[in-house]
N, C-alpha and C positions, 0 to 999 in steps of 0.2 A: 199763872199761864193764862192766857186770849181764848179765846175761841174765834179761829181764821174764817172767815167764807174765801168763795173763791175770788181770784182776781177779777174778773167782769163781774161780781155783784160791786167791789169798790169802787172800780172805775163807775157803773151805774151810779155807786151813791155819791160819788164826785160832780157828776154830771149834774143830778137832782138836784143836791142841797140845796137848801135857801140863799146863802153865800157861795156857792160854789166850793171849788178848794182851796180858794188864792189865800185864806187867812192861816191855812196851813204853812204857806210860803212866807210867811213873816211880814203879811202887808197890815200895817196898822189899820188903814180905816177898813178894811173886810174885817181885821178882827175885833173890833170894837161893833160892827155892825151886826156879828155874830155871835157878840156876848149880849147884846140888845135884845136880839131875837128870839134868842135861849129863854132872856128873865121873862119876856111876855109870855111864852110859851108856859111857862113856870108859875106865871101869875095868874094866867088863863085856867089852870089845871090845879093851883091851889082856888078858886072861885066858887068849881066843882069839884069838890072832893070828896069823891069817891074813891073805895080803894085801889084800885086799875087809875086814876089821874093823879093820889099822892106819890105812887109807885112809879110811875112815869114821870113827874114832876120831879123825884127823886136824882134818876139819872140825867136828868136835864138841865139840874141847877147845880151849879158850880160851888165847892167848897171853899170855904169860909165869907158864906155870903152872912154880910152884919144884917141883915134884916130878917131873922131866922129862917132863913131856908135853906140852908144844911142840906143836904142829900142826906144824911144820917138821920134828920129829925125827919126828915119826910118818910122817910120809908117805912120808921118806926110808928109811925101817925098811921100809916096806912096799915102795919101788920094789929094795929091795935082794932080797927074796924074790920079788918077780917083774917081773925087768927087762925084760923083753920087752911087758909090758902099758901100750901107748900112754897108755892112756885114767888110767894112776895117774900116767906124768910129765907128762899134761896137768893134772892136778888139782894135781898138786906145783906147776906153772907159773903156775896162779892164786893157790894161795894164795903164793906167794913173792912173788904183786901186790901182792896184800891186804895182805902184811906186809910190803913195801918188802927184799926179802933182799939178799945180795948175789951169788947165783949165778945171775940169772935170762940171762942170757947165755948160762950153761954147758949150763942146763936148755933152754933154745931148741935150742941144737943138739944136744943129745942126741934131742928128741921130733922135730928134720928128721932126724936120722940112723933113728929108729925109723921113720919114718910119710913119708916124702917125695913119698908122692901125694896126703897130706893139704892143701890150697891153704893152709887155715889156719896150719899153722905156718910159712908163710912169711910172713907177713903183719908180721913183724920187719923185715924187709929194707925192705918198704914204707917205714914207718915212719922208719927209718934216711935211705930216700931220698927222704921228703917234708924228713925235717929239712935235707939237705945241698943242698935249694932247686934241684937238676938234674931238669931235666921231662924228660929221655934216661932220668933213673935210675929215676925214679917210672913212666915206661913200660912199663921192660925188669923191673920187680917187679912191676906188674900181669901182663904176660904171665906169669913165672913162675908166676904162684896161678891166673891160669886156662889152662894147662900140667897144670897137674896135676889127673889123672881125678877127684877126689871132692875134698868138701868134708865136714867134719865136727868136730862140740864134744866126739864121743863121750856127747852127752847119754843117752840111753838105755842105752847100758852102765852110766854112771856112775850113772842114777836106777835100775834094775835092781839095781846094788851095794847104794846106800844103802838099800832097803827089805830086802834081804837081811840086812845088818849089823846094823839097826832090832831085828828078830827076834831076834837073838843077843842084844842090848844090853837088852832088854824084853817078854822072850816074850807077854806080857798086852795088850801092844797090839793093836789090828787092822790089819788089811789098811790099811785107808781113813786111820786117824792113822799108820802108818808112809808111804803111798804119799808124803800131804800132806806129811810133815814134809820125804821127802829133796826134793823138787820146790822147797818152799821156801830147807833149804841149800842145796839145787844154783844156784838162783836166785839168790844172795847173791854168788856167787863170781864173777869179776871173767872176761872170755872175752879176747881179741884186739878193739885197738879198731877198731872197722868204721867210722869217718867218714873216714880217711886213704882208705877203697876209695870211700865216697859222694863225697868231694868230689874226687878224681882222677880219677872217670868222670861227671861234671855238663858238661849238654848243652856248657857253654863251654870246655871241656878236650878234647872231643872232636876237635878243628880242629887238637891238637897231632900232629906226627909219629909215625906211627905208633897211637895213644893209643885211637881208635875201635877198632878188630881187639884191641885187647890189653882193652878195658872189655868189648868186645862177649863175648870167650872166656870171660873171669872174671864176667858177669853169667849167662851162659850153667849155669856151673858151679855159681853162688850158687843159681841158678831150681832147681837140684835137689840143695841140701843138705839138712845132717842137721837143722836146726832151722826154725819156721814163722817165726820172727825173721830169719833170715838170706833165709828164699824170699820174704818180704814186701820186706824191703830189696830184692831184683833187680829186684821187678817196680817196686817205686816210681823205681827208675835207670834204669827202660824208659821209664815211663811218659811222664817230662822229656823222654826223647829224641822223641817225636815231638805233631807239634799234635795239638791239641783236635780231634777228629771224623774222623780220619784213619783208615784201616781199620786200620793197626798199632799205635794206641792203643786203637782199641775191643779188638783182641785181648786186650793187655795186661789191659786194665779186666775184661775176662771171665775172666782167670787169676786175677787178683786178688779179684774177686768169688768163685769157687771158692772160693781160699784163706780168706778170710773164713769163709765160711758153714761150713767143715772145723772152723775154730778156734773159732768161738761155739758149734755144734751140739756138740762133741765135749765141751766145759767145764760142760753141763750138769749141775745137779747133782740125784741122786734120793736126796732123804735114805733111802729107805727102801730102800733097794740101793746104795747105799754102798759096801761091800765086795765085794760082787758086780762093780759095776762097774771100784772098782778091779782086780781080778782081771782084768781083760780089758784093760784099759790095763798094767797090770805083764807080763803076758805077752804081750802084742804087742809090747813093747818090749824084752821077751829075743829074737825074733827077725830084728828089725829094728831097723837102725843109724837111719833116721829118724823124725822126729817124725809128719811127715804120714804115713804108715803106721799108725799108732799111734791118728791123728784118724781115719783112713777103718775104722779095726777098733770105734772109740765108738760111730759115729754107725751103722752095722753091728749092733751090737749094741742102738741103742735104734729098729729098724727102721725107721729115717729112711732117706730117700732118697740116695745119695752123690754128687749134683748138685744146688744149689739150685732149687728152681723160679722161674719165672719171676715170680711177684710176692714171691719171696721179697726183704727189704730190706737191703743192708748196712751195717748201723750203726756199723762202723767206720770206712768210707772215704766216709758219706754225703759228697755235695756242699752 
């Protein structure tokens, strides 16, 4: 599974690119100019290599480059200069999806031996015990993910990295084509699959032993992770649980309307402060591990209110 931003961040990062998006559309000489672009970028940040430019040179360089520079060797270069930093062997853990490797077993329990009150990197074991068809096993690995204090992608470390590295790789860019571009790598990269956690706590799995207290902990925990993708999914696994008109649904419907109105207000875009804004989104996200933190410092900054109004509309979850 991806991890989406909204639609006006990709249009932005179309706008930005280096290349634009034509080499998306199948034009040779754009994408031959944007495979060029990439290896400088790559060669720039292999130069400096530090662990934040292997890490970022990683997702930058294209697989089965003959001149070894692997995404695979890079990332692993970079977890070896700073083993202790979660957030490089969760990126190693994606891209070893991406590319089908064969250590992603080894790399699982390295980032629960690093990070173990992270819910997410438990989310293996899930997986493991949706496959072995025991609704005992699939209970006792929900409670484990919501057991543990936080939930987190390390999105914001990681999009903090890559606009850092950007810099190195391309001093002449701006704030707003480096912000775009790592939001969009980052985007690309493949997270923990979350429908093994949607479809183990759906209203008709709840009646399982045990299974309510252990969806109810780990929705709990979801409602206040690090990304607005993960706090969207809790409340929509609320939502199911109770009828239409009910005062614990209307609640629900009112987090989520919040949440809404965080994510539309905050993606606005003001071409003519661009960089400005990004500035204010890349450093709120140096000092906050969450997304929504990051949304309530935008919409803060473009002196909007940080509660919808009342005839405000939510055009994501209209009915």
């Amino acid at each position: 599974m991806q991890l989406g931003k909204s639609p006006s961040s990709i249009a932005l990062l179309c706008a930005l690119a280096l290349t634009g998006c034509a080499h998306a559309r199948g034009d040779g000489t754009d994408a031959e100019s944007f495979r060029a672009e990439r290896n400088r970028a790559v060669e720039a940040l292999i130069a400096q290599a530090t662990p934040s430019n292997l890490a970022a040179a990683a997702l930058l360089a294209p697989p089965g480059d003959l001149s070894a520079r692997e995404p695979l060797g890079l990332i692993e270069r970079a977890e070896a200069l700073a083993p202790q930093r979660t957030e490089l062997v969760w990126l190693h853990l994606a891209i070893c999806e991406r590319l089908k490797c064969d250590a992603k077993a080894q790399i699982e329990a390295r980032l629960q031996a690093l990070d173990p009150d992270n819910g997410f990197v438990w989310t293996s074991d899930l997986e493991r015990a949706k496959s072995s068809g025991s609704d005992a096993a699939v209970t006792a690995a929900i409670a484990q993910i919501g057991a543990r204090p936080r939930m987190t992608f390390y999105w914001n470390q990681l999009e903090v990295m890559m606009v850092d590295a950007l810099a190195v790789s391309n001093p002449s860019q701006s704030l707003a084509t480096r912000g775009t571009a790592a939001i969009g790598m980052l985007a690309a990269q493949a997270i923990p699959a979350l429908q093994p956690m949607s479809k183990a706590c759906r209203l008709e799995q709840l009646d399982l032993s045990g299974r309510r207290a252990a969806c109810a902990a780990m929705v709990a925990r979801l409602e206040q992770s690090s990304t607005v993708l993960t706090q969207s999914l809790a409340l929509s696994l609320q939502e199911r649980w109770w009828p239409a008109g009910s005062p614990q649904r209307d609640i629900v419907r009112a987090k989520r309307r919040r949440l809404d109105y965080l994510m539309t207000t905050s993606s606005r875009i003001r071409w003519w402060r661009m960089n400005r804004d990004m500035a204010v989104r890349i450093n709120a996200a140096r000092w906050s591990d969450r997304e929504e933190d990051v949304e309530l410092a935008m919409v803060k900054s473009f002196g909007l209110p940080l509660e919808p109004a009342l005839d405000w509309k939510d055009t994501l979850h209209s009915d």
